[in-house]
C-alpha positions in Angstrom: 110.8 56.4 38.0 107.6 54.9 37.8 106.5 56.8 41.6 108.4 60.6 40.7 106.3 63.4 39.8 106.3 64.0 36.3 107.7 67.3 34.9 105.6 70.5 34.1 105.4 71.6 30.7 105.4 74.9 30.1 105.2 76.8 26.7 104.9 80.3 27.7 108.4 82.2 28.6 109.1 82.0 32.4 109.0 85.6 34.7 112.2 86.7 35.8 110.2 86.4 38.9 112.4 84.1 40.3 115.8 85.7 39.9 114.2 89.0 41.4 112.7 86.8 44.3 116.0 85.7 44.8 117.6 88.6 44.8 115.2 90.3 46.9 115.6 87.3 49.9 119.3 87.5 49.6 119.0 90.9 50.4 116.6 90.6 52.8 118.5 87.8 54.9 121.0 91.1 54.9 118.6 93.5 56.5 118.4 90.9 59.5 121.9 90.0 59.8 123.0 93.2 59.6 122.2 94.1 63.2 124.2 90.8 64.3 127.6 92.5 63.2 126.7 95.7 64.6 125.8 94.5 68.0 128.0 94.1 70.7 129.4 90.6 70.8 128.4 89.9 67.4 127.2 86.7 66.4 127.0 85.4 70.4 124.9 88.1 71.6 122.1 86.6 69.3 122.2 83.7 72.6 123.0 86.6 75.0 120.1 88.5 74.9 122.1 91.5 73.0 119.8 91.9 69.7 117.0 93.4 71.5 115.0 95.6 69.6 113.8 99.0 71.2 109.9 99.5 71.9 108.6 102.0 70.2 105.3 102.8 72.2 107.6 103.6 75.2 109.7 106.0 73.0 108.1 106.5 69.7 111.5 108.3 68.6 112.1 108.4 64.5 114.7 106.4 65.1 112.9 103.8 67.4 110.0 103.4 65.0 112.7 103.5 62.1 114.7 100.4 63.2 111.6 98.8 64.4 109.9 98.8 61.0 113.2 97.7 59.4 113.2 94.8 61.4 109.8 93.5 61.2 109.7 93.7 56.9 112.8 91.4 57.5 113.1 89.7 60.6 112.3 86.0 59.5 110.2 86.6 56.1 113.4 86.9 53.9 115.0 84.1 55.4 111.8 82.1 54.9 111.3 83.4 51.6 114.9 82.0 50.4 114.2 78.6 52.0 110.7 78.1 49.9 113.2 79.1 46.6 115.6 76.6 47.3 112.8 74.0 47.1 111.9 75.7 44.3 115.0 75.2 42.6 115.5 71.7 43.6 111.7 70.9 41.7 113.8 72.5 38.6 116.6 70.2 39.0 114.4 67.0 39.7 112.3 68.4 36.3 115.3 68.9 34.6 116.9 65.2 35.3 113.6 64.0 34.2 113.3 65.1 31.2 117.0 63.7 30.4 115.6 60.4 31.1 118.2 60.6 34.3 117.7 58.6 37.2 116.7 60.2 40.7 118.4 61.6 42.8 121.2 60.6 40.5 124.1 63.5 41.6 122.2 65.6 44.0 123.9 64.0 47.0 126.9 65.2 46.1 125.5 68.6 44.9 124.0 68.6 48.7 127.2 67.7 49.7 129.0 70.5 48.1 126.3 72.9 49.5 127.2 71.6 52.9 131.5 72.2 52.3 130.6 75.5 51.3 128.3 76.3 53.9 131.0 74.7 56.6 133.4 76.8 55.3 131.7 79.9 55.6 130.1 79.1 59.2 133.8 79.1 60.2 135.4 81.8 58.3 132.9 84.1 57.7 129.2 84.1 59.7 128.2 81.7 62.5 124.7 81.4 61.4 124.9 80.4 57.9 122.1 79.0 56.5 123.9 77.0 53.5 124.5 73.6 55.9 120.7 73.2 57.0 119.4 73.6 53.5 121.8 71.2 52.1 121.1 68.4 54.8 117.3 69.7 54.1 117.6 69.3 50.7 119.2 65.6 50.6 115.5 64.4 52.6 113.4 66.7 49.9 115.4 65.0 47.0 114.6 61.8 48.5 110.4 63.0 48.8 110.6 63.9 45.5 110.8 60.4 43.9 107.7 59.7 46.3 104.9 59.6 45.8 102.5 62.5 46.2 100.8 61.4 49.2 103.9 60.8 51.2 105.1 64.5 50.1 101.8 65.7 51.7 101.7 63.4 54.9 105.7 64.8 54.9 105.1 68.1 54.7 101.8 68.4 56.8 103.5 66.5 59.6 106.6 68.3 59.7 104.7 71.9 60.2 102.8 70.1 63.0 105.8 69.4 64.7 107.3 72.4 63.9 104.4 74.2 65.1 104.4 72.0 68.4 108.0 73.0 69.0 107.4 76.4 68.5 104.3 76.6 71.1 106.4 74.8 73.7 109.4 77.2 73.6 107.0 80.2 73.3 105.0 79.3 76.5 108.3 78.1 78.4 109.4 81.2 77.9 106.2 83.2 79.5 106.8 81.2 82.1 110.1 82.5 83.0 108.6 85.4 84.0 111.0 88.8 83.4 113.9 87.1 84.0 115.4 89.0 80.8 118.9 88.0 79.5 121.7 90.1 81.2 123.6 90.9 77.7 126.4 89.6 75.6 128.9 88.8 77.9 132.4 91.1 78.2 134.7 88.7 76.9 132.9 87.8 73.2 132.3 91.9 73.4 136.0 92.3 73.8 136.8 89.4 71.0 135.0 91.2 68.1 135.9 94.6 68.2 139.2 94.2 70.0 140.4 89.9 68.9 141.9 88.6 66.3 141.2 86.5 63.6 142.5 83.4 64.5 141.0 84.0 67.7 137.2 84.6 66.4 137.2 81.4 64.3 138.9 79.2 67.4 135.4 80.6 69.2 133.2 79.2 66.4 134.6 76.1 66.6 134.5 75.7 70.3 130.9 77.3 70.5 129.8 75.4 67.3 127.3 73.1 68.8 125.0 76.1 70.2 125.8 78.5 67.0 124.1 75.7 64.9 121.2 75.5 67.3 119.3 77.4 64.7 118.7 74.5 61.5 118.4 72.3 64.1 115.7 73.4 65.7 113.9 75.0 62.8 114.1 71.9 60.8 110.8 70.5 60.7 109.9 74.3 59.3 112.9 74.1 56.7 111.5 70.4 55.4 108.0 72.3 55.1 109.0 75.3 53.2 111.5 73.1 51.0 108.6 71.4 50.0 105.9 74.5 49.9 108.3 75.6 47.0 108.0 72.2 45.4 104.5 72.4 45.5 104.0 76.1 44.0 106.6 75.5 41.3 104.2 72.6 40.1 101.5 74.5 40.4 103.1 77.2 38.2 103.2 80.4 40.6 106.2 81.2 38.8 105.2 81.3 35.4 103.8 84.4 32.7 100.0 82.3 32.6 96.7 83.2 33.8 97.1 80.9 36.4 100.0 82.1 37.6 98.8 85.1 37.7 96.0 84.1 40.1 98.2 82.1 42.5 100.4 85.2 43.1 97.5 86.9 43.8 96.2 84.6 46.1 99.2 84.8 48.0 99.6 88.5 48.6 95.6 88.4 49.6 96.1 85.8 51.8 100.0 86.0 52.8 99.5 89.6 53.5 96.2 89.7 54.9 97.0 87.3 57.8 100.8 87.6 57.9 100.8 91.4 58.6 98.4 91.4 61.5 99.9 88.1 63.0 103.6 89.2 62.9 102.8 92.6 64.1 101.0 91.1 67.2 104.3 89.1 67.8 106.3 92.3 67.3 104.1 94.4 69.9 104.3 90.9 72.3 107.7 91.7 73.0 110.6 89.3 73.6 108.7 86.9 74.6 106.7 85.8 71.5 110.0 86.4 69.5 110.5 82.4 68.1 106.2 82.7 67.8 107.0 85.8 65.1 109.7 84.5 63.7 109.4 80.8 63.1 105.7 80.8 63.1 103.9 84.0 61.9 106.8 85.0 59.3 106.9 82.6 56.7 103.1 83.4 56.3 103.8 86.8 55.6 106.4 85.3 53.0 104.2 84.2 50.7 102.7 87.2 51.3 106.1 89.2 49.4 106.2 86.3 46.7 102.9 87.2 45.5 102.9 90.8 46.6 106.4 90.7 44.4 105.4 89.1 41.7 102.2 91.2 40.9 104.8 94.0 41.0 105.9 92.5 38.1 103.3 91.5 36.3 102.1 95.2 36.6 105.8 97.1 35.3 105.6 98.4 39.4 109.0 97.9 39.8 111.6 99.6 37.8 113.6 98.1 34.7 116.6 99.5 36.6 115.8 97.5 40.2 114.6 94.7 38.4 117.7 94.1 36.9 119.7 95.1 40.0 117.8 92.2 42.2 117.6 89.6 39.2 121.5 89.9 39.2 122.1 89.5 42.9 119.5 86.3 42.6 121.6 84.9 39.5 125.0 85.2 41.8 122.8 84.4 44.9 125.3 82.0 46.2 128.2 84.4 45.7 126.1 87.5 47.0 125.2 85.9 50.3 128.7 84.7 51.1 130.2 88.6 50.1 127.3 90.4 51.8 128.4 88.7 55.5 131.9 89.1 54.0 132.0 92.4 53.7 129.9 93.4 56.8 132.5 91.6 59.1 135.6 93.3 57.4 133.5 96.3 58.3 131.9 95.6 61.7 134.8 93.7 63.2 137.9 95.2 64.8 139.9 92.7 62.8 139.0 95.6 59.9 137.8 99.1 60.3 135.9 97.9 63.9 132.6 100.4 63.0 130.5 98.5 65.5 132.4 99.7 68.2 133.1 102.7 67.0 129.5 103.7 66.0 127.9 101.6 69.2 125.7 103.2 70.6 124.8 106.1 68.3 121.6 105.2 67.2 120.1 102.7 64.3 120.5 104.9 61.3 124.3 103.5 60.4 123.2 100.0 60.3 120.4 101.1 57.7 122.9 103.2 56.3 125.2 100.0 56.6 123.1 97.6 54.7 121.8 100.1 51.6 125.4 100.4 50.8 126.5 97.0 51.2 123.2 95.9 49.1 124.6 98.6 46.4 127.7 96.9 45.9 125.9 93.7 45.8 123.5 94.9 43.1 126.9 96.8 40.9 128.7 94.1 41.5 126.6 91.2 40.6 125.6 93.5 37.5 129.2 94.0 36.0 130.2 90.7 36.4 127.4 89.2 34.8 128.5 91.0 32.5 131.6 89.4 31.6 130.6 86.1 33.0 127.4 83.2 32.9 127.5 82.8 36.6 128.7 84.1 39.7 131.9 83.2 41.2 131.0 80.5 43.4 128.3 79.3 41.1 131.6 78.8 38.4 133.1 76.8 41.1 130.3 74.7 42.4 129.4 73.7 38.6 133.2 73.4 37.6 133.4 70.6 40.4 130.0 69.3 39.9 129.6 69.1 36.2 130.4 65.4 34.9 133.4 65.4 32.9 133.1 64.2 29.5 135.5 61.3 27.6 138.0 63.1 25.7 137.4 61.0 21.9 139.8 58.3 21.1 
């Protein structure tokens, strides 16, 4: 292990920043999601044209400006956020098998690997665009970096934003030259399908339309590898930890992650439809970093209530379990195949879908909180480390 980073030492007691920040993205991945299962056609309208959001110079309505705001705190940042944590938490595990003396990568692979079962499971069950299967092919190339050295991790990391960055200035200028040739809508039949269709019916239609309902990880790949190893990066440079220095760097980021991420994203917003993949997979994760260090001053400063803190630190300690429920639940509600409220309340305005995700984020937050309780780790956690954990010899 002669070319692997070496671990951080730290002697000071960690921030529950992490949980919280957690918590907070699992949520947040929520508040964008949300308008998928209350939209007509569901999960195909997002390549039908049918998650357009209203414009609220041409009617500044309360409920226009309302649903607008609500989308651009979420629309890209959480999901961004959650992305730079999971390279976070792969630093931890590299860290941790290093200080056991462990070889690298060791078991990840098959860690990535269960990530990837899971997140196959719930693309076709539960939520077309799951993030779980990117992050865990993701994460098997990170692993690899991480026994790098540092300057391929930076040559990685730099190059994959450029050609992120690339890709996302060729699709953003293709599509200003299209003109106003908008998208006509989610088309009748996958309406018809999710408030009226079966079960059976709605996962045969995720298998057969799998190759353009994974379009997303694919195409935001270079931008996952970046963030994966943006987390690496500020976990060795201790932005997570109770010390001066992490202290600064949380500051830096909210200065700096704020300071250019709000005015950048807002442009995008007021640029309309076409500079939506410039907002969201360009100007968004800026404004990320932006909520990690605007977050984590919160903390350091008792902002935040003991109650929410420990509301989002236990939906970031299940977040595994939480993000799989949270789509769970909205399809059982959303979908005809349970009470159908999408097509029920289509149509009516924005404020259910709010209403819809502060009540679905409540039982998240209870949930999580009762059964951590009883128990060390959320459900799926238990089952990924009951698979994962290497059984030990019983003695002779």
């Amino acid at each position: 292990m002669a070319d692997t980073l070496a671990p951080v030492v730290r002697t000071t007691t960690r921030l529950p920043l992490l949980d919280v920040l957690r918590g907070a993205a699992i949520l947040g991945t929520l508040m964008t999601n949300v308008w998928i299962f209350a939209s007509p056609g569901s999960e195909w309208s997002v390549l039908q044209g049918g998650l357009g959001s209203p414009d609220p110079i041409a009617d500044p309505s309360a409920a226009n400006i309302a649903e607008t705001v609500f989308r651009f705190l979420a629309d890209g940042k959480f999901l961004a956020l959650l992305t730079v944590l999971f390279g976070v938490g792969l630093a931890i595990q590299y860290d941790s098998a290093a200080r056991r003396g462990e070889r690298w990568p060791g078991r990840y692979p098959k860690r990535a690997a269960f990530l990837f079962v899971e997140g196959t499971v719930h693309f076709v069950l539960v939520f077309a665009w799951d993030v779980l299967m990117g992050y865990a092919v993701t994460a098997l190339l990170v692993a690899w970096l991480l026994a790098r050295s540092e300057k391929v991790r930076r040559v990685a990391m730099w190059t994959a934003a450029g050609v992120h960055l690339a890709l996302v200035a060729l699709v953003t200028l293709a599509g200003m030259g299209t003109g106003d040739s908008a998208p006509d809508g989610p088309e009748p039949d996958a309406v018809d399908l999710y408030a009226h269709g079966g079960y059976a019916a709605q996962v045969a239609f995720r298998l057969e339309n799998a190759v353009a309902l994974r379009i997303e990880p694919v195409f935001s790949f270079g931008l996952l590898v970046f963030l994966f190893l943006l987390g690496v990066r500020l976990h060795r440079a201790g932005a997570f930890t109770d010390t001066a220095e992490g202290r600064r760097i949380r500051t830096r980021l909210a200065a700096w992650g704020l300071g250019l991420g709000l005015p950048l994203n807002a442009a995008a917003t007021l640029g309309g439809d076409d500079f939506f993949v410039l907002g969201r997979y360009g100007a968004a994760p800026l404004l990320a970093l932006g909520y990690i260090g605007l977050i984590g001053i919160a903390l350091d400063r008792l902002w935040i209530p003991a109650t929410a803190t420990r509301a989002l630190g236990s939906v970031g300690r299940t977040a595994l379990s939480c993000y799989v429920a949270q789509n769970l639940l909205c399809m059982l509600l959303c979908y005809g195949i349970g009470l159908g409220l999408a097509d029920r309340l289509g149509g009516s305005g924005p404020w259910w879908v709010m209403g819809l995700w502060a009540g679905v984020s409540l039982v998240l937050a209870a949930g999580s909180w009762l059964w951590l309780r009883r128990f060390d780790r959320g459900p799926l956690e238990a089952l990924q480390h009951k698979v994962l954990s290497p059984r030990r010899r019983s003695p002779a």
